[in-house]
N, C-alpha and C positions, 0 to 999 in steps of 0.2 A: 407191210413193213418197209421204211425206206433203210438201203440200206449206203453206204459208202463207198467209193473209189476204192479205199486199201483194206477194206473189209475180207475176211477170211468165212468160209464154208463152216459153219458151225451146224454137223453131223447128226447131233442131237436135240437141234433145236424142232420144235414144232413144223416151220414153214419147210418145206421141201428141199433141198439141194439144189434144184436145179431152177427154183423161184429166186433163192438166196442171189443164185451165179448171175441170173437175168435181171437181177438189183443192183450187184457190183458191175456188171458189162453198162447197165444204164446209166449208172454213175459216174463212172468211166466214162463213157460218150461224152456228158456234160462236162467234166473237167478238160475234155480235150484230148487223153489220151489219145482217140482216134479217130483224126478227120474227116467229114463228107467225103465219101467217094474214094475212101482207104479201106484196105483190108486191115480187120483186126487180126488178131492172133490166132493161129490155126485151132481146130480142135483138139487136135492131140496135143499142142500147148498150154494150152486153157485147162485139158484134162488135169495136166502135169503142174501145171504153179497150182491150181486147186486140192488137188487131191483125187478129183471125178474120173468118172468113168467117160469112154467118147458117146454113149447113150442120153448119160446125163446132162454133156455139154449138147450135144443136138436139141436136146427138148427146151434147154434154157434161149437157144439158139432162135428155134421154132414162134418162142415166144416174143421174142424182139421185133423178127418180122414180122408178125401178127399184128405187133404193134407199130409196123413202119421205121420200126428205125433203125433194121438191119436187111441187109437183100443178099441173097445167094447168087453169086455167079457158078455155073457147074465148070466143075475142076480147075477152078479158079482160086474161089475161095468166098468169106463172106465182109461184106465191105458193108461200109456205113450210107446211109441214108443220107443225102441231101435234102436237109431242113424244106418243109414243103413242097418235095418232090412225094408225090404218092404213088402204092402201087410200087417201087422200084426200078432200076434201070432195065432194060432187055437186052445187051451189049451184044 
């Protein structure tokens, strides 16, 4: 299911929460929201304009980078993918 940039966590829907989050984060990407090589917005902020829990947001998280287009730096934070950069930074 694709979903939207200003799309909202709907709880009861079939597809999971944390698929939904990793739909709106993707979305997001693509409108710009948040540039190559920028951090997005923390977990526990992500939790909080969502609704989620910081578990929830981690596994939406998990899945981004799974699919490259988000990289964790530790105690950093998690930043965007530079388009065609694979694998992620090692900073």
């Amino acid at each position: 299911m694709d979903h939207g940039p200003d799309d909202a966590i709907e709880h009861d829907a079939p597809e999971p929460p944390f698929q939904q989050l990793a739909g709106i984060i993707r979305a997001r990407i693509r409108r710009g929201d948040w540039k190559p090589r920028r951090p997005i917005s923390s977990e526990s902020r992500l939790g909080e304009e969502y609704g989620l829990s910081r578990p929830t947001v981690r596994r939406a998280i998990a899945v981004l980078v799974a699919e490259d287009l988000l990289f964790v730096v530790p105690q950093r934070g998690t930043y965007v993918q530079e388009p065609g950069d694979q694998a992620g930074s090692n900073e």
